[in-house]
BAVEXLUM-212104 format. One line per 3 residues: number of its first residue (from 1); their letters; for each residue y, x, z of C-alpha. Coordinates in steps of 0.1 Angstrom, whole numbers, padded with zeros to 4 digits, always signed. Example, Ala and Ser with C-alpha at 12.3 -4.5 7.8 and 13.67 -1.06 7.14 Angstrom:
BEGIN
1) as) -0045/+0123/+0078; -0011/+0137/+0071
REM end
This chain:
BEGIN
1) xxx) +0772/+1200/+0873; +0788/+1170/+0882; +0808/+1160/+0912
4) xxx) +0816/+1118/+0907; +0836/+1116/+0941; +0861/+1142/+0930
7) xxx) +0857/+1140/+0896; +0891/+1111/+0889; +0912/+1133/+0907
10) xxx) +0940/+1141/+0888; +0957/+1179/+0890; +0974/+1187/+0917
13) xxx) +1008/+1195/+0904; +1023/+1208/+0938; +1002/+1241/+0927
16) xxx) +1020/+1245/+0895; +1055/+1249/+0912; +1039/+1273/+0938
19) xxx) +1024/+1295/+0911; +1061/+1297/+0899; +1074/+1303/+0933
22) xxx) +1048/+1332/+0940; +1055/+1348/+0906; +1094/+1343/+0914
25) xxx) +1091/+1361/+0946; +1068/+1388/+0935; +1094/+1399/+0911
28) xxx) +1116/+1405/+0942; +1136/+1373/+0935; +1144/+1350/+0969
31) xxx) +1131/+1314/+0964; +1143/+1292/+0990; +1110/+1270/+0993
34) xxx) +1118/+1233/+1002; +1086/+1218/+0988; +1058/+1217/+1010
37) xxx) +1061/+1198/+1042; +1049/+1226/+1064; +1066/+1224/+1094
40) xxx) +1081/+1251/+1103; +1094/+1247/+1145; +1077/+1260/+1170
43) xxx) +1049/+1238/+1188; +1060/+1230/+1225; +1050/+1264/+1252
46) xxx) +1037/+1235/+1271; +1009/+1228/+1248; +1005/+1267/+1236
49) xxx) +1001/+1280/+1274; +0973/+1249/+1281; +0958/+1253/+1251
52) xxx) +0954/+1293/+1263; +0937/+1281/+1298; +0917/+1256/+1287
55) xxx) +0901/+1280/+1260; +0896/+1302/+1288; +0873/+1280/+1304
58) xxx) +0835/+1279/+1288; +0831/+1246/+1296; +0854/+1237/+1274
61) xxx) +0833/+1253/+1240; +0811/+1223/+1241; +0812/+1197/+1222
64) xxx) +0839/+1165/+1232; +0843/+1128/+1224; +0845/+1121/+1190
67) xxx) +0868/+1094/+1203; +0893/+1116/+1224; +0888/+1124/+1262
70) xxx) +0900/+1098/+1284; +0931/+1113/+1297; +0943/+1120/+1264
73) xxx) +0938/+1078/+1252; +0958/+1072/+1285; +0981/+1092/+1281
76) xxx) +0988/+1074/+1241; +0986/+1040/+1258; +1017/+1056/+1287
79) xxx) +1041/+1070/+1254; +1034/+1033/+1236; +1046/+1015/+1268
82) xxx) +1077/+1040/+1276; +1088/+1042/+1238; +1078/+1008/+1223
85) xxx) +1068/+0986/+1251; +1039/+0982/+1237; +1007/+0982/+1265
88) xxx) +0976/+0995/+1251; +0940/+0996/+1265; +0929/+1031/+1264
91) xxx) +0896/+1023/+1264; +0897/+0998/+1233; +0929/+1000/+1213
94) xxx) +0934/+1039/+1211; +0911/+1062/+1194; +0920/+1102/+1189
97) xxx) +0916/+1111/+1152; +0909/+1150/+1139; +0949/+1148/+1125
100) xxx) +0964/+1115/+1104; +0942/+1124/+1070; +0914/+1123/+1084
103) xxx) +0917/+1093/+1104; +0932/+1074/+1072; +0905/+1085/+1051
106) xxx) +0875/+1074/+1073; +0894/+1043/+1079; +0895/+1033/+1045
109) xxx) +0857/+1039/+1047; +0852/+1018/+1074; +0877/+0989/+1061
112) xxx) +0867/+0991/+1022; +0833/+0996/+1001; +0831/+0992/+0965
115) xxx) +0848/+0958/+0948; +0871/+0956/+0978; +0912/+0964/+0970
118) xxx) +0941/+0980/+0990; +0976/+0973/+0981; +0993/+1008/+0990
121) xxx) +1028/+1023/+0981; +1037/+1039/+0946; +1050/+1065/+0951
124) xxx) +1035/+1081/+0988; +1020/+1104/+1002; +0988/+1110/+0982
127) xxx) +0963/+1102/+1012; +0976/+1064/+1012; +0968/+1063/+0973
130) xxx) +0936/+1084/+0972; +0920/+1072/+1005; +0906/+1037/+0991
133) xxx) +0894/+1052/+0960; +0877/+1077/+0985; +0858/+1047/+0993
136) xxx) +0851/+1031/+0963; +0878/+1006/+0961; +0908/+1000/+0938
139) xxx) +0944/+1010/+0947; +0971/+0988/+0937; +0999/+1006/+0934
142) xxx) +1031/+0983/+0949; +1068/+1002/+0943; +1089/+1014/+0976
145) xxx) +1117/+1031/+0974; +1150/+1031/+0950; +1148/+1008/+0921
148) xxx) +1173/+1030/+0901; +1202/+1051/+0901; +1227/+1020/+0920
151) xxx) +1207/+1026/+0949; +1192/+0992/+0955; +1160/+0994/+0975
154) xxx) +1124/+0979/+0964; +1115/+0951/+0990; +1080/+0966/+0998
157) xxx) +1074/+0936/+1021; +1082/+0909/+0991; +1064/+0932/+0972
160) xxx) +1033/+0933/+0990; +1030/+0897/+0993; +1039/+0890/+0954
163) xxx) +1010/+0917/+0946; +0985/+0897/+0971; +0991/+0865/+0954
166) xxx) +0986/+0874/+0917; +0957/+0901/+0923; +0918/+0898/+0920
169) xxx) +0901/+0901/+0940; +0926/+0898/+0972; +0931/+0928/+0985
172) xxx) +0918/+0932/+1023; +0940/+0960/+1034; +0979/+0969/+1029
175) xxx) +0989/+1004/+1038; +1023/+1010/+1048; +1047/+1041/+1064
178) xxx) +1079/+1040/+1077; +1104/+1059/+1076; +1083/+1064/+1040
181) xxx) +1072/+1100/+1029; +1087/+1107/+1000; +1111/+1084/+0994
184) xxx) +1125/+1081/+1031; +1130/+1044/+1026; +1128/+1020/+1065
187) xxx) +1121/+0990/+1073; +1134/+0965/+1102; +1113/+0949/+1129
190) xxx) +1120/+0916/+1113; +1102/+0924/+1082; +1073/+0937/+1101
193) xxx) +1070/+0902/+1118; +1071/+0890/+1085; +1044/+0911/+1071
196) xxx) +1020/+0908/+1101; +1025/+0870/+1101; +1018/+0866/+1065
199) xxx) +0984/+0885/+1077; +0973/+0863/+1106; +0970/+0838/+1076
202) xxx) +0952/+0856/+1050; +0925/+0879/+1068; +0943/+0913/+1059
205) xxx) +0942/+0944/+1077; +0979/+0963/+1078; +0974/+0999/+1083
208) xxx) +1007/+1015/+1091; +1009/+1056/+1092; +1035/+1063/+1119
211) xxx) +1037/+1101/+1113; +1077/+1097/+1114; +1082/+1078/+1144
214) xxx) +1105/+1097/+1167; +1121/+1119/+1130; +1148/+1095/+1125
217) xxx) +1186/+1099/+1129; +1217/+1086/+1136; +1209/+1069/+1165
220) xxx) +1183/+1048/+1141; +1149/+1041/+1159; +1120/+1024/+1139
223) xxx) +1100/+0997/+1150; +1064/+1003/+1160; +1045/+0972/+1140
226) xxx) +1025/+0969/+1174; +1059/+0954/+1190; +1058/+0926/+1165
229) xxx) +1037/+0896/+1176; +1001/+0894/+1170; +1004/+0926/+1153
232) xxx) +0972/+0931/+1175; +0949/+0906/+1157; +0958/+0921/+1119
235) xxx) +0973/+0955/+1126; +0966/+0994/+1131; +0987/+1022/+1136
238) xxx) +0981/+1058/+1131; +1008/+1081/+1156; +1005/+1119/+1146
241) xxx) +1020/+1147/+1167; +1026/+1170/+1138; +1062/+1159/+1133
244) xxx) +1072/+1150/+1170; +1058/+1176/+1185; +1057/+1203/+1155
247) xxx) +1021/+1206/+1161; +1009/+1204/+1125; +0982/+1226/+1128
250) xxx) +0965/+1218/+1158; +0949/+1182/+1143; +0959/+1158/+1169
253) xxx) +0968/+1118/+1163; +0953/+1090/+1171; +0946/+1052/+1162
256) xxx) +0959/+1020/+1177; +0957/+0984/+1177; +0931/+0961/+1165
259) xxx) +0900/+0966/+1191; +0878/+0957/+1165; +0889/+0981/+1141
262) xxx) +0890/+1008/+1164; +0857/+1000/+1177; +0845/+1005/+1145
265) xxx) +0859/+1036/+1136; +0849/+1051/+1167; +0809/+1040/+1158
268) xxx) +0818/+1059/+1120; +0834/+1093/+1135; +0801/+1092/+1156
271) xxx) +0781/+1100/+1128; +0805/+1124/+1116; +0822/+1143/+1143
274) xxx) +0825/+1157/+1177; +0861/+1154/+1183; +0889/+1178/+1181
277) xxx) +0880/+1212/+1201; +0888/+1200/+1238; +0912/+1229/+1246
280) xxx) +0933/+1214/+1222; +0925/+1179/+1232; +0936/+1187/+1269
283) xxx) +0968/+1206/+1256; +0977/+1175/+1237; +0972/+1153/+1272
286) xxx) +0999/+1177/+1293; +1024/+1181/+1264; +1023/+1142/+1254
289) xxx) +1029/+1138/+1292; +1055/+1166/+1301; +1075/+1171/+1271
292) xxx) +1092/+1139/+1270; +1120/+1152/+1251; +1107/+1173/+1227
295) xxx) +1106/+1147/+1197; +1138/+1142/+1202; +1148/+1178/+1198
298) xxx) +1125/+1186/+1169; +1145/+1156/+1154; +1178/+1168/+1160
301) xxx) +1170/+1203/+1142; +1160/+1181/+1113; +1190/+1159/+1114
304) xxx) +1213/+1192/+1110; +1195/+1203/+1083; +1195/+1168/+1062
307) xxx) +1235/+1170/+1068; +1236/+1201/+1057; +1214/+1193/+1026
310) xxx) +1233/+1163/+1017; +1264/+1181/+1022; +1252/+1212/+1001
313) xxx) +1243/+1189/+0973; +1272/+1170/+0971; +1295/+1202/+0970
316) xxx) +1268/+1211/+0940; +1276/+1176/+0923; +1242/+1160/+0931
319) xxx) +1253/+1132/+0957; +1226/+1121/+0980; +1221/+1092/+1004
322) xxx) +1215/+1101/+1041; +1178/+1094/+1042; +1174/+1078/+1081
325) xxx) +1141/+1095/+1085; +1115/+1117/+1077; +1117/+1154/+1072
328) xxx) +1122/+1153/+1029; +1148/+1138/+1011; +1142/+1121/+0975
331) xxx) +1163/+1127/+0954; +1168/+1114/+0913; +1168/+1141/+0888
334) xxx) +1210/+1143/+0880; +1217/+1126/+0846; +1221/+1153/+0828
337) xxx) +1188/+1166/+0833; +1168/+1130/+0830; +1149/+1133/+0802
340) xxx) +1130/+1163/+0818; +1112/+1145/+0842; +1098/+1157/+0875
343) xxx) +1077/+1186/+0863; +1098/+1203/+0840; +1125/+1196/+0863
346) xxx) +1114/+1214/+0894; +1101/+1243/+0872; +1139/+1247/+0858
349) xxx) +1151/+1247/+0893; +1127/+1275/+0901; +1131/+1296/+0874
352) xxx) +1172/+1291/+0874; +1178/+1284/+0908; +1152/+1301/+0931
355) xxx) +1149/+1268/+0948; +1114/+1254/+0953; +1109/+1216/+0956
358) xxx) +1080/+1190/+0950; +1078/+1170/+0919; +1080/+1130/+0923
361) xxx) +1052/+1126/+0898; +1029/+1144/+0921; +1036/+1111/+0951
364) xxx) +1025/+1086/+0919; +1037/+1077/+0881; +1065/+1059/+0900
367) xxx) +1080/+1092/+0915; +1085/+1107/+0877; +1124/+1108/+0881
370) xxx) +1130/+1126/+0914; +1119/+1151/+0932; +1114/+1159/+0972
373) xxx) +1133/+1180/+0995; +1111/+1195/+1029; +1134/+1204/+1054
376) xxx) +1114/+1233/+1060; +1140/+1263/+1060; +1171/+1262/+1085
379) xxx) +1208/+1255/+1079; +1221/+1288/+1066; +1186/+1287/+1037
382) xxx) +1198/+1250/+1032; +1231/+1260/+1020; +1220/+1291/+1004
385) xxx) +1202/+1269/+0982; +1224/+1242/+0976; +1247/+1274/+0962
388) xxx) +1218/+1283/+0938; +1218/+1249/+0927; +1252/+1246/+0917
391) xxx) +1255/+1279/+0901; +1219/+1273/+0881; +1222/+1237/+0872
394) xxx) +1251/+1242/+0846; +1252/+1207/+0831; +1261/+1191/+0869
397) x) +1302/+1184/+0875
REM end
């Protein structure tokens, strides 16, 4: 039988480390497992208690709005004018999507058909590469991240633009995400301007991915692109509460910007869905309105744990840049383990080490030589498996 949607899909190599990490840990042996990005804080008692009441009442077992209850748009459109200044209309700029994947995905299907392009970034979170192909178009692949060992940075913006002018046919949509899962890299409001200006001239669609917006730290706070100036004319964002709220699970995030993309969106998901389950839909409405601070703890727990995973590595003698955001860090394979590449890599560090992490081959053939770090496992696990590290890795200073 054949399946021609699924069909190009390469393996998914996440699976082979896991398969070592379950083996590992059914011989009795503790992996520390920083690979997936499963998020591991508690959702808000806020949203848990609602979520109870709501489900208590029947009327809330029918089906919703495939395009999010009112109060729950409004109450998207109040964060984006508090945190970003940004005023959204409810009614036409913010659309509540069954979690970010899915609301990526059936974008690209709204936004692409078969001969259309996408510039997206290589290496990333395998949604922004697979999407278009999902919907029949080509994926350019345009780098992000490191260029090399010094540390210099890919200008994804320059990038982009470069990519648009020498491709056939021109791409109609440019996905980006910052802070950038994996390789943690930012961008400035100034280069968003840039970007969505260079748009307003050349029919393109920017679809940014927000999911990191309030996981940053030092102080550091990234730019929404809807503060950037006609950002509304070329732009969408996607805002997730699986990070900022630890809610990964429950399914909730939503869509802004463009009116005209949203519109159509919300005349897709008609034909395909119902919404999320209005318990959680209403539970999602109180918490975005009543636990105003609770980003901003979830992202000082993650904060701890980067320093103290940047901290355990350098002791190790794997020095790592502070990524600003994000809940991974990307780190190079160490020299003396190069030639391995990311596979073999990440299996050596299982089977030595009892560390799990996520091969950078499996974010795109640009990722080959690193690998990701979830920090999914507290301080004390952190350090524990720094330690491991150091004592396995024998060829490291």
């Amino acid at each position: 039988m054949e399946f021609r949607r699924i069909q190009g899909l390469p393996p998914y190599v996440f699976t082979i480390i896991d398969g070592l990490k379950q083996q590992a840990r059914r011989a009795g042996r503790d992996v520390v497992d920083l690979g997936f990005g499963n998020p591991d804080l508690p959702s808000p008692a806020t949203a848990v208690e609602k979520l109870a009441e709501a489900a208590h009442n029947s009327r809330n077992h029918r089906y919703s709005s495939s395009r999010g209850l009112p109060k729950l748009r409004e109450a998207v459109a109040a964060l984006y004018q508090r945190r970003f200044g940004v005023h959204l209309d409810p009614d036409t700029e913010v659309i509540s999507t069954i979690g970010a994947k899915e609301g990526f995905s059936h974008l690209m299907w709204v936004l692409l058909q078969a001969g259309d392009a996408a510039l997206v970034p290589s290496p990333s979170y395998p949604i922004h590469i697979w999407g278009p192909y999902f919907a029949g178009a080509d994926a350019r692949q345009v780098p992000i991240g490191p260029k090399g060992p010094d540390g210099e940075a890919h200008d994804y913006v320059d990038n982009v633009m470069q990519a648009w002018e020498y491709g056939w046919p021109k791409p109609r949509v440019v996905v980006l995400s910052f802070p950038h899962n994996p390789t943690t890299a930012v961008v400035s409001k100034a280069d968003l301007q840039r970007l969505v200006d260079w748009a307003r001239e050349r029919d393109v669609v920017l679809v940014h991915d927000f999911a990191y917006a309030d996981t940053t730290f030092d102080g550091w706070k990234p730019p929404s692109i809807m503060e950037c100036e006609g950002a509304k004319e070329v732009a969408v964002e996607l805002y997730s509460m699986t990070k900022s709220y630890s809610m990964a699970g429950w399914r909730v995030a939503f869509l802004v910007g463009n009116r005209e993309v949203v519109a159509a969106l919300a005349k897709l998901k008609s034909y395909l869905d119902y919404g999320t389950f209005q318990p959680i839909q209403i539970a999602a409405t109180v918490t975005l309105n009543e636990e105003l601070d609770y980003p901003q703890w979830t992202s000082s727990v993650y904060e701890s744990r980067r320093n103290a995973l940047v901290e355990g590595l350098d002791r190790a003698g794997w020095p790592l840049p502070k990524p600003k955001g994000t809940m991974f860090a990307w780190a190079r394979i160490p020299e003396p383990y190069a030639e391995l590449k990311s596979i073999e890599f990440a299996k050596l560090i299982v089977n030595e080490c009892d560390v799990a992490v996520s091969p950078g081959v499996g974010f795109g053939p640009q990722g080959d030589d690193y690998v990701r770090f979830a920090l999914i496992e507290n301080e004390q696990r952190i350090a524990q498996a720094a330690r491991q590290l150091k004592r396995g890795l024998v060829k490291l200073d």
